[in-house]
C-alpha positions in Angstrom: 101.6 99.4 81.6 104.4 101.1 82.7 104.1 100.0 86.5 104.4 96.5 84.6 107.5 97.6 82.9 109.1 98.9 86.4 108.0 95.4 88.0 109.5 93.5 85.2 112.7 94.8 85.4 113.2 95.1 89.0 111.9 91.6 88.8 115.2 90.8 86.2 117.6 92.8 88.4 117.0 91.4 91.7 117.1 87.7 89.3 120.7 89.0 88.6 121.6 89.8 91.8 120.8 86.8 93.6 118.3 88.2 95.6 114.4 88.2 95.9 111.8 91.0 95.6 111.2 91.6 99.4 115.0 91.8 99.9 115.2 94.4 97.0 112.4 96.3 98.7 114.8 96.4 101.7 117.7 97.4 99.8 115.6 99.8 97.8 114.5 101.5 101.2 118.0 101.4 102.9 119.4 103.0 100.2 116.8 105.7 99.8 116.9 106.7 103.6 120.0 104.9 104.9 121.0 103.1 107.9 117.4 102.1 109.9 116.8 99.7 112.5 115.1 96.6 112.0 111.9 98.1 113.3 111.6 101.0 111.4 112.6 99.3 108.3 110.0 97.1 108.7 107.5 99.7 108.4 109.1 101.7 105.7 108.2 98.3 103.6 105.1 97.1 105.1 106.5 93.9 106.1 106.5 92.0 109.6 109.1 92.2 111.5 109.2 88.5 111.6 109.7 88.8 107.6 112.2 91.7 107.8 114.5 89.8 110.3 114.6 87.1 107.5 115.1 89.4 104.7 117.9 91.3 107.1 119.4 87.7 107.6 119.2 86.6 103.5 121.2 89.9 102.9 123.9 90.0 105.2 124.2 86.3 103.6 124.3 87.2 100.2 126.8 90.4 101.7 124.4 93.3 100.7 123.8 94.9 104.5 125.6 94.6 107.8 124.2 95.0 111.4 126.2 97.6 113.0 125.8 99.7 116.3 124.1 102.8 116.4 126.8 105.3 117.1 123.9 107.5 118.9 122.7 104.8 121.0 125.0 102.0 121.1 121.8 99.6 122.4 120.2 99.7 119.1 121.6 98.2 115.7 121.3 99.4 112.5 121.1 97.5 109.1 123.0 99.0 106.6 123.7 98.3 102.7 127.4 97.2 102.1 129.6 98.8 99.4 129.1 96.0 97.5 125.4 96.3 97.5 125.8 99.9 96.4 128.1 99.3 93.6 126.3 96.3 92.2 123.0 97.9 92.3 123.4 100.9 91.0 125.2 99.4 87.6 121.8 98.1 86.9 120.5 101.6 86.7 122.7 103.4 84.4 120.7 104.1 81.8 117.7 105.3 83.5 120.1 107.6 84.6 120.8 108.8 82.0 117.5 108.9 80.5 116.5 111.0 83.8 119.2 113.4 82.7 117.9 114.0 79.1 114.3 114.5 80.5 115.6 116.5 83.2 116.9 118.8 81.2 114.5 118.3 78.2 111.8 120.3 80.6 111.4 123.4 82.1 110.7 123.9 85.9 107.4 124.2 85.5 107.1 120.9 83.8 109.4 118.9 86.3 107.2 120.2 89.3 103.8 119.2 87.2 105.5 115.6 86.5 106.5 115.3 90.3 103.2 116.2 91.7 101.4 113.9 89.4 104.2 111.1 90.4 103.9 112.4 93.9 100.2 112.2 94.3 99.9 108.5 92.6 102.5 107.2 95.3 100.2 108.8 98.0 97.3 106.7 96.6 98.9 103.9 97.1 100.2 104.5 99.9 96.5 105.5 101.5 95.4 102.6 100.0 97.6 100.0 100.7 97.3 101.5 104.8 93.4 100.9 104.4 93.4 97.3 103.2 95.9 96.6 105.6 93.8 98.2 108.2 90.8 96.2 107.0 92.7 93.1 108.4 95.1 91.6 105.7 97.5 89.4 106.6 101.0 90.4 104.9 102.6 86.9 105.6 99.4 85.0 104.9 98.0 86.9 102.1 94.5 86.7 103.0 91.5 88.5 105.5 92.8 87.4 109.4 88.8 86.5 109.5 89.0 84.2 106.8 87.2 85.9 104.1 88.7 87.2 100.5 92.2 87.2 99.3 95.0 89.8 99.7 98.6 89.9 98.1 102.0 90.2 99.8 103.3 91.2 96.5 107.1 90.6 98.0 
């Protein structure tokens, strides 16, 4: 129920921003790690590269992320979030926060590292999971087996 909760309102917060839930993946990644190419964001969300490139294109668009060279290696590009992306996003998230705050500080040490292992270890589930199915031939874009057979979700 709670992973319901957390869709739902990501769901109403990429409604308010304009934006759809494969482009708040994105922006939910860039801001996490930062500045990536097209490539490696790609595989930080799962998505094609044909499907990142149009998510890359819908946000520079919409003004959330900007192409810019990689001062390292001035061949490559980067796509980075915008100001504006940061400072509209992150008002959505006040009050969780703040509610991190209070809990934070509602728990001892020992707690916090029990409630970040069992966080931790449900992400790596997923993760492991969501690697085998692809593995077993899911199509991302298509949503279903490359050979035809059952049905898979993009969930973008």
């Amino acid at each position: 129920m709670s992973q319901n909760a957390t869709d739902r309102f990501d769901h109403a917060v990429a409604n308010a921003l304009g934006v759809n839930r494969t482009d708040m993946r994105c922006i939910d990644v860039l801001e996490r790690v930062g500045p990536l190419t097209a490539g490696r964001l790609a595989a930080a969300t799962g998505l094609t590269t044909g499907a990142t490139t149009t998510a890359i294109d819908r946000l520079e668009r919409a003004g959330f992320a900007r192409r810019v060279p990689d001062s390292a290696d001035r061949r490559r590009v980067l796509v980075q979030l915008t100001p504006e992306a940061l400072e509209r996003g992150r008002g959505f998230y006040t009050e969780h926060a703040k509610l991190a705050q209070r809990l934070y500080r509602r728990y001892g040490e020992h707690e916090l590292k029990l409630l970040l292992e069992y966080v931790r270890a449900g992400r790596e589930l997923n993760e492991r999971e969501a690697a085998r199915l692809e593995a077993q031939g899911f199509n991302r874009a298509a949503g279903s087996r490359s050979r035809g057979v059952g049905r898979g979700s993009s969930g973008g």
